[in-house]
N, C-alpha and C positions, 0 to 999 in steps of 0.2 A: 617619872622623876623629872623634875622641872631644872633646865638648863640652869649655869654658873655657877656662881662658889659660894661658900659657908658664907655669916658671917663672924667676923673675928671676935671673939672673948671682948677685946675692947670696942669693937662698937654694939656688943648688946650692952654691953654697961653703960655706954653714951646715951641710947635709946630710952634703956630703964631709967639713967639720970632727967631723958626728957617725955616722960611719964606715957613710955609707953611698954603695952606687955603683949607677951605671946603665949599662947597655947603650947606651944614646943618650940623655939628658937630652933630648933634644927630642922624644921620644916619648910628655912627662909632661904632662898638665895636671893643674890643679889648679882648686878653685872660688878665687871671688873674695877672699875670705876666709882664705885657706888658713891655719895658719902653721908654718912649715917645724921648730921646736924639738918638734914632735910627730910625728918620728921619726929612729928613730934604727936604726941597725945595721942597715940595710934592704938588699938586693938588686934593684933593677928590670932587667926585661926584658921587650922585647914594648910593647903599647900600652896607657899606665894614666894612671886619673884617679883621684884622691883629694880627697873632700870639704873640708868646718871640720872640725880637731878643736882640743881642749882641754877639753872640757863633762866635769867629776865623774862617775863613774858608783860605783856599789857592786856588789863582790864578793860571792858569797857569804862568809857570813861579817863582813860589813858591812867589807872590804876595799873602801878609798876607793882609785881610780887613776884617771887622766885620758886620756881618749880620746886614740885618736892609734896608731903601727906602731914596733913593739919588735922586734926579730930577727924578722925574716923575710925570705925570698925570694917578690917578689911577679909574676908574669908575668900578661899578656894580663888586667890585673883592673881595674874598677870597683867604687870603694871610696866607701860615701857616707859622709855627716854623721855623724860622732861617733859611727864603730867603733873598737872595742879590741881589735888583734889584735897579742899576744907569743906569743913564743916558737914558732914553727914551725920544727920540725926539719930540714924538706925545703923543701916548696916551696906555694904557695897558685898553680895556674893554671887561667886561661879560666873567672874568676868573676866576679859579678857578688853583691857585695854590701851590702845593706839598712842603712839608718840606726839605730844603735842597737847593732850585734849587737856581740858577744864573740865572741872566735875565741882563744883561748889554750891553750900546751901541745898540739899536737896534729902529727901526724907528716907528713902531708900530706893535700891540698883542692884536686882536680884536676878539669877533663874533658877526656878525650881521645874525641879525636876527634868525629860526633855522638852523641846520644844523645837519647834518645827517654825518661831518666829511668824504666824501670820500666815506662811505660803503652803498654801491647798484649802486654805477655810472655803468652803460653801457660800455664797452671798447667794440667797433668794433673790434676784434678779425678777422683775415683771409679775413674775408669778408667786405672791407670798406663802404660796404652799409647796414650793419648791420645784412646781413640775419644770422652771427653764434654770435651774442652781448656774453659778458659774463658780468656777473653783478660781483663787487669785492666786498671783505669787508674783516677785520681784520680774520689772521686765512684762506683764503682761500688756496688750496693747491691745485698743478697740475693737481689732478686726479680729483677735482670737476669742474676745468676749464676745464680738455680734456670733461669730460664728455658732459657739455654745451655745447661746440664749435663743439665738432662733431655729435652731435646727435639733430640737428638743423629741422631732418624730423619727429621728436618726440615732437610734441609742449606739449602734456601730460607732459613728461617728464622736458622740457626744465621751461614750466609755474611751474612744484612744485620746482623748482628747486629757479628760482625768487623769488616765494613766502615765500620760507625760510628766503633767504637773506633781501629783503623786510623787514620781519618779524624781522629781527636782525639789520636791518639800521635804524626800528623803536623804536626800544630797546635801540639806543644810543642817540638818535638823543635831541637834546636841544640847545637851547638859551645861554648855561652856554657851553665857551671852558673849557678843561682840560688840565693845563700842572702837570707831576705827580712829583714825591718826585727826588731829589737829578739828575735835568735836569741842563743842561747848556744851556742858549741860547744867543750867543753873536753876534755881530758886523752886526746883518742883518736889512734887510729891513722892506719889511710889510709883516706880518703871520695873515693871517683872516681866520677865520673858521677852527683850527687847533685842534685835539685831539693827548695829546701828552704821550706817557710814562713813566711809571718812568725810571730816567734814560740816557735819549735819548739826545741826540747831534744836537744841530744848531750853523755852528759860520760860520757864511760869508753869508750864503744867499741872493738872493736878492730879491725873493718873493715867497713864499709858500701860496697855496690858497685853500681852501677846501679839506683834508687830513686829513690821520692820520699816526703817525710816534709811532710802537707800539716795546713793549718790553716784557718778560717773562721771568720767572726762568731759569738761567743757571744750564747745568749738574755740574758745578765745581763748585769747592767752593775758593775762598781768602786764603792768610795765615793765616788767623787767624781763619779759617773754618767758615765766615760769607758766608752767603749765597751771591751769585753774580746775574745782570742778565745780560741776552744778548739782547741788545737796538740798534735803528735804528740812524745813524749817520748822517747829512746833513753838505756840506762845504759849499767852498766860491762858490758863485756868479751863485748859485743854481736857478733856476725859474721852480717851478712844482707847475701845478693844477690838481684837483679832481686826486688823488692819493692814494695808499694805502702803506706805507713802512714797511715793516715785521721783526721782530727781527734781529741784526745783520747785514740788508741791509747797502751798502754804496750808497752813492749818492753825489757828489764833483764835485770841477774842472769845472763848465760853462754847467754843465748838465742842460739839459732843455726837461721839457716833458708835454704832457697833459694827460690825462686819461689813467692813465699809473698804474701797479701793479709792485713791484720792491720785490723780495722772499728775504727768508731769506738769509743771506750770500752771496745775491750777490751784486757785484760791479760796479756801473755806474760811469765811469769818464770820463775826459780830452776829454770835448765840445760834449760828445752824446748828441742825441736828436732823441725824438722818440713820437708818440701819437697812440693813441688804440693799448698797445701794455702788454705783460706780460711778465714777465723775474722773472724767481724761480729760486730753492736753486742753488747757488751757480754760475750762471750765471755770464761773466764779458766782458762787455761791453765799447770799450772806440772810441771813437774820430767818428767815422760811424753816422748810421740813421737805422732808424729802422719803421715802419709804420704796421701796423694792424699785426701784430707778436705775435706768440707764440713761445715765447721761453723757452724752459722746462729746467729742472734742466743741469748744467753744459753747457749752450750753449753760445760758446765766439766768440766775433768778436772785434779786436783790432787795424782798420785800417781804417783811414779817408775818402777812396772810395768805402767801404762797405754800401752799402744799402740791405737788409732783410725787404723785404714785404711781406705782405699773407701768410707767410710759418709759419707751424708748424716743431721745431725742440727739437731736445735733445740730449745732450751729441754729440754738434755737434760743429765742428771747422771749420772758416770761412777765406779764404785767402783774401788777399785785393785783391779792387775791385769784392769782388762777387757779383752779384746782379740777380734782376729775376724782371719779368713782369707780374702782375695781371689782365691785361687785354687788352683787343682786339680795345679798342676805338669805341665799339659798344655800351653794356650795362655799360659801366664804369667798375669801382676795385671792379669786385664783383670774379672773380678768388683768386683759393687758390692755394696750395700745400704742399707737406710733405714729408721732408727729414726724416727717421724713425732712430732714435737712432745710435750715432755713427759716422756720414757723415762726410767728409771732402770737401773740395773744396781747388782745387787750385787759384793763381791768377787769375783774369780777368773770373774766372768762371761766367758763367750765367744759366739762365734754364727759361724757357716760360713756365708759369703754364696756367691749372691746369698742375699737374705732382704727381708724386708720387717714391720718390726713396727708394729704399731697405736699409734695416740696414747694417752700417758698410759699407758705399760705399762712395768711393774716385771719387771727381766728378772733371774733367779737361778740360777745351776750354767753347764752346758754343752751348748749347743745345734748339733746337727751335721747337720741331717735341713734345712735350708735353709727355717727357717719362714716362711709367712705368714700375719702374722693381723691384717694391714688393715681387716679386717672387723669387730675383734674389740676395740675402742677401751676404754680404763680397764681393761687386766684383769691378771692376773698370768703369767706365762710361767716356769717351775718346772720342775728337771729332776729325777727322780727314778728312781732305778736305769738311768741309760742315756737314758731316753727324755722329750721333753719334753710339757710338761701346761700344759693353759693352761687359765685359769681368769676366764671371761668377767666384766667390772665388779666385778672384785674390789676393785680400788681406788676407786670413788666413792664407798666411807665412810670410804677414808683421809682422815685431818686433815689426810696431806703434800700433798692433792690441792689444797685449799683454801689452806692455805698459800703451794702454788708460785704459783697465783693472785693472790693480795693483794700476794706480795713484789717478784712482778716488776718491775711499775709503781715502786713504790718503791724498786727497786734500780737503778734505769736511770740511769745517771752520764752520758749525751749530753748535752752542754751545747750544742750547734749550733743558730746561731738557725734551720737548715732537717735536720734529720736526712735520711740517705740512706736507711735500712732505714726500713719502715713497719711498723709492729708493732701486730697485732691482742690484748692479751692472756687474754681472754675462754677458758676451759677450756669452758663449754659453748656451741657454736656451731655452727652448719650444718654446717662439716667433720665436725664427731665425731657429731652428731646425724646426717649421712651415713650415717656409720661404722656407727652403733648400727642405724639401719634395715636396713643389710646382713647384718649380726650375727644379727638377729633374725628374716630371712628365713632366711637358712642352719638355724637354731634350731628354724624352725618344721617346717623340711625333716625336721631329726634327730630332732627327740623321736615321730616318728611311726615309728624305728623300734626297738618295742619291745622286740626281741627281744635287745636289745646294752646294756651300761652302761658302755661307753667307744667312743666314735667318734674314726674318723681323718680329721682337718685337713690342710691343707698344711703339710707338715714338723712335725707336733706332733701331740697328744691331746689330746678334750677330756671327762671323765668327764660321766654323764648327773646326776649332782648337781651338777653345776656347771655344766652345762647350765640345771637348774631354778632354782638360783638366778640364772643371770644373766640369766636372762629377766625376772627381778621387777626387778631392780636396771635392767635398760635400760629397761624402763617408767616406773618411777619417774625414771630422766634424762631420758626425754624428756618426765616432767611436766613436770619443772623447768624442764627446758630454755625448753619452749615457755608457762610461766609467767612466767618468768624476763625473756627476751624483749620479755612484753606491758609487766610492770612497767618498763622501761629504756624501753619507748617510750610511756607513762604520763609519767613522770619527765621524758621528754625536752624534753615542751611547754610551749611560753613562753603559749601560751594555751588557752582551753579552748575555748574556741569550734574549737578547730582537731582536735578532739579525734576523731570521726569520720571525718574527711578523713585525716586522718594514721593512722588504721588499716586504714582501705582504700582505700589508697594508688591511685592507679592509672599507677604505674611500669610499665615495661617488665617482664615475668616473665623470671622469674632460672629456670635451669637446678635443676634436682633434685641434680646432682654440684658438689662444692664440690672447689677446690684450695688448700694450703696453702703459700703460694710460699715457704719460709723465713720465715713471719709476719704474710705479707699474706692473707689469707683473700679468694678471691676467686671466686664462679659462673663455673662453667664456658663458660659461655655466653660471658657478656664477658671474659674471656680469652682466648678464641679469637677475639673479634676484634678485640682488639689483635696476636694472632700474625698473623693475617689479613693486617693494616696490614702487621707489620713483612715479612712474606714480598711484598709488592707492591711495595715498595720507599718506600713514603708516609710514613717517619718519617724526618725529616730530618736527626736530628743524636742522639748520644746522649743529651745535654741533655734533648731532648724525649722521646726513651723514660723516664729515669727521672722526667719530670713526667707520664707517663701511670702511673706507681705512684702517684702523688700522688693523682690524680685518684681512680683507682679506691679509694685509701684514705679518703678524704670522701667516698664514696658507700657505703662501708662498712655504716654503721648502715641507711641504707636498705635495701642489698641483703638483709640477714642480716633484715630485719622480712617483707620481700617474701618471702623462702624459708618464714618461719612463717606468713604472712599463706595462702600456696600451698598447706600442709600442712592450716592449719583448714577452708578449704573444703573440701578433698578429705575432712576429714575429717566437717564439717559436711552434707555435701550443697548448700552454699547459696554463690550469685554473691555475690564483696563487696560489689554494689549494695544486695544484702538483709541485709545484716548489720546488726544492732541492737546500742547497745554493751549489753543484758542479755544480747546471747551470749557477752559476753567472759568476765562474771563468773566462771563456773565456773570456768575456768583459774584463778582467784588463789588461788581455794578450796584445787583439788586442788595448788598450787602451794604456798600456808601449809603444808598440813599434811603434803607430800610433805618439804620442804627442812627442815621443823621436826624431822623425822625422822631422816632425815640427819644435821642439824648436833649433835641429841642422842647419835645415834653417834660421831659424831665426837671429840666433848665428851669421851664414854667411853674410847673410842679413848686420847684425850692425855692423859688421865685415866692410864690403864693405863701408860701409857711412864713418866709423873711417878712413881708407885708404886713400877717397877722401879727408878728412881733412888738414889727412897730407901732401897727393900730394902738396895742393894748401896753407898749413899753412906754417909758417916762421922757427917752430922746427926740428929739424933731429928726434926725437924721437917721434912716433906716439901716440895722446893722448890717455889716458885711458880714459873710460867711467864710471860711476858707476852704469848702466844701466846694464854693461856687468856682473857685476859682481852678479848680481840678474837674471840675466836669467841664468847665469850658473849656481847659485844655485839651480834654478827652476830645471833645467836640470837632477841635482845630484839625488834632490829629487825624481824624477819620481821612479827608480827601490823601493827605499826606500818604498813609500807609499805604491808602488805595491804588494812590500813581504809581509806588515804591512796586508793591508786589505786582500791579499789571505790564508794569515796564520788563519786569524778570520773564513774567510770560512770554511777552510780547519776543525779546531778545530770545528765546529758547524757540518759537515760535517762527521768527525768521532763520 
């Protein structure tokens, strides 16, 4: 029995006067306040309650109308305070809708049957035959989805993993849609099986089908200091099923998907289309294809003969026409691959999975030999007459390296007062300083054998000049790196007195292998025992798995000091107990004059591109960049920081 009171003899006769009718009039409550002249041409059937209307609202457009039900057919619905719902063509049933919203123009707003809204569907993820599925739901975040996707020979793991979600797709799942308080939904088609936010945006659609489109407290707040939230957007002429839309996602423009996850803040527009696929924070996707993809935070493809299959990616930039190959036409799309953090591709690139490319690697021509070069982080991978070459730390004196760096943070549109992805954006860090040590093992391996000037990689080539050069260039990264490092944890003290203690730490030691979860950077070590946990069955709810990325993301800065802290003794010879801060100094040293280096390439670098500009532009006067004017600053800063953090030593020292 649906809460409030009858309505009175005289206002069904107002109703009926204003042409509307009911299945059973005693099937209707209304709040206390009701008043019946705020609707009109209405259809009742089923069990319904209807709020107060009459409260002004504005249209877009600054279109003044007064709340209250204009033509419609309303079945099995709760209706609150001062919604505005004309013109429905069909029928609005088994909702349940929030104070505030707009519903106007639109074809029909059903659920049949139950429905579980989107959360637990299966997306074939990498593998289109399902061997790495990952199940969605409201709230999932990249690092519970790398986790599933890659660890597909852990069915312990992968089964409690399910079973959470499971557990929380049961949690919502009902007969009764939800649209939440103060939604717009206009000019679309059919919406069945839709759980909606408060908040959230539909206007053009043209079919939304089992989903949910979710919202949450923004970190800002209004001028008026009312609290705000950050909600998921859908435009015109929209067609997505079994989906999950994350705070602040967009989704516009002819986009079409199936079993699709779309993160927060990211953008799908102008005719994608994509099924079994994941796209997180801040992703922006337009006009291409997309198919069993993981695509992790910040990964963009913006060009109509882009196709991305099976690949797992992040913080990755896609030229048109890139594309890649899942399979042999034997066992079918059951091939993957993963480009690691950073990658680029130029046009017309391709790559034959499986594969596996290294972070920060600029990928150019056609690659079909199944590369791997994990090992082989910042380099260039380059086809030439047939065969591919790769070209160790060729990029850490690209300017784009540094750039992608700086922009990221400042490109990040999450407005959630709690984000779900954890994002580490740091280019030099234990992962790729991993990478580089591996690199440079294999390196030391090859140049002993003299008798050859081109060696064979996994699925590529690497010539012995580009061997010797990237031997210097991964030396000089790991100055920096582990310069770099000391200075952030210099900087980071609120006292000096603490200055000692907090460089040798006496934390638990962190693993030597580092993992890149979609953006969380985490020691292999304590990762595996949270997989530990979740294979024992000790994690309670999913809630509490994605507050264990939290966790592990605040302890971030420690881990990543602990890994350099591990390396200077080994490299030192000497126990943290004995460390004196005049051993730190050298590092800033070789650190000033290693990155002063660099940044002056660099410099040169964006230098040279500006040049071409003007060769081939129409002004006599070569443009400015505002690019240049940020790395020169970076540039000034270097001795600055250096004096800053040697002086702290020095004082702790005397």
């Amino acid at each position: 029995m649906l809460s409030g009171r009858l309505l009175t003899p005289e206002e069904i006769a107002q109703l009926q006067t204003q042409r509307c009718q009911a299945e059973d009039w005693s099937r209707i409550r209304v709040s206390e306040d009701f008043t019946a002249r705020t609707v009109t041409e209405t259809i009742f059937s089923g069990d319904i309650f209807m709020g107060c209307f009459g409260k002004k609202l504005m249209l877009p457009g600054g279109v003044p109308v007064e709340s209250g039900i204009y033509k419609a057919h309303l079945h099995n619905c709760q209706i609150a305070d001062n919604v505005y719902i004309s013109h429905v063509s069909l029928y609005i049933a088994n909702y349940s809708i929030g104070e505030g919203t707009v519903i106007e123009n639109i074809g029909a707003l059903y659920t049949e049957g139950e429905s579980s809204f989107g959360n637990g569907t299966s997306v074939s993820v990498l593998d289109e035959t399902g061997g790495r599925a990952v199940p969605i739901y409201e709230g999932l975040s990249a690092q519970t989805a790398y986790m599933t996707a890659m660890n597909a020979h852990r069915p312990l793991l992968t089964a409690a993993v399910n079973k959470l979600v499971q557990e929380y797709a049961r949690s919502v799942r009902s007969a009764m849609g939800r649209v939440g308080a103060s939604c717009s939904i206009r000019n679309s088609g059919t919406l069945r099986n839709l759980r909606i936010g408060d908040g959230c945006e539909i206007d053009g659609a043209s079919m939304l089908v089992d989903g949910s489109l979710c919202s949450s407290p923004s970190a800002f707040q209004g001028d008026n200091n009312e609290p705000l939230l950050t909600a998921a957007y859908v435009g015109a002429n929209v067609i997505a099923k079994h989906f999950i839309f994350a705070p602040g996602s967009v989704v516009k423009d002819g986009v079409r998907l199936e079993r699709c996850f779309v993160g927060e803040a990211a953008e799908l527009s102008n005719g994608f289309s994509a099924h079994d696929s994941l796209f997180f924070a801040n992703c922006q996707m337009e006009n291409g294809e997309a198919c069993a993809s993981f695509a992790g935070p910040y990964t963009v493809s913006m060009h109509k003969s882009t196709l991305l299959v099976g690949g797992m990616f992040s913080f990755c930039n896609f030229g048109s026409g890139t594309n890649q190959s899942n399979h042999f036409y034997k066992l079918g799309p059951m091939h993957s691959g993963v480009c690691e953090r950073g990658c680029k591709t130029g046009s017309d690139a391709y790559i034959l999975w499986p594969g596996k490319i290294g972070a920060f690697t600029f990928i150019k021509g056609r690659h079909n030999g199944n590369p791997d070069t994990t090992d082989f982080p910042f380099s260039y991978l380059m086809e030439d007459n047939g065969k591919s070459y790769l070209s160790p730390g060729a990029s850490l004196r690209s300017v784009g390296s540094l750039r992608d760096e700086l922009k990221w943070p400042q490109r990040d549109k999450r407005t959630s007062l709690k984000p779900a992805d954890k994002l580490c954006f740091e280019v030099s860090n234990p992962f790729t300083a991993y990478g580089i040590d591996r690199g440079l093992e294999q390196m030391k391996q090859l140049v002993q054998q003299t008798e050859t000037t081109e060696f064979a990689l996994t699925g590529c080539y690497l010539k012995k000049s580009s061997l010797i050069k990237g031997r210097k260039l991964y030396q000089t990264a790991l100055d920096i790196y582990k310069g770099g490092a000391l200075i952030r944890r210099l900087e980071s003290l609120l006292e000096e007195t603490e200055l000692m203690a907090s460089l040798t730490m006496s934390g638990s030691a962190v693993s030597e292998g580092w993992s890149d979860l979609s953006g969380l950077l985490v020691p292999d070590n304590k990762l595996g025992e949270l997989l530990h946990l979740l294979e024992k069955g000790d994690c309670p709810s999913i809630a509490a798995l994605e507050e264990s990325w939290e966790k592990l993301y605040r302890n971030y800065p420690d881990f990543a000091w602990q890994s350099v802290l591990q390396r200077l003794i080994l490299e030192w010879d000497k126990p943290a107990s004995a460390l004196k801060a005049a051993d730190f100094l050298p590092l800033i040293d070789v650190w000033e004059s290693s990155l002063t280096a660099v940044y002056k390439h660099m410099l040169s670098d964006a230098e040279l591109e500006l040049t071409m500009m003007h060769r081939y532009g129409t002004g006599e006067k070569r443009p400015d960049h505002p690019f240049l004017k940020v790395l020169q600053k970076l540039l000034d800063e270097i001795p600055l920081k250096a004096s800053r953090c040697k002086a702290m030593l020095n004082r702790v020292n005397g």
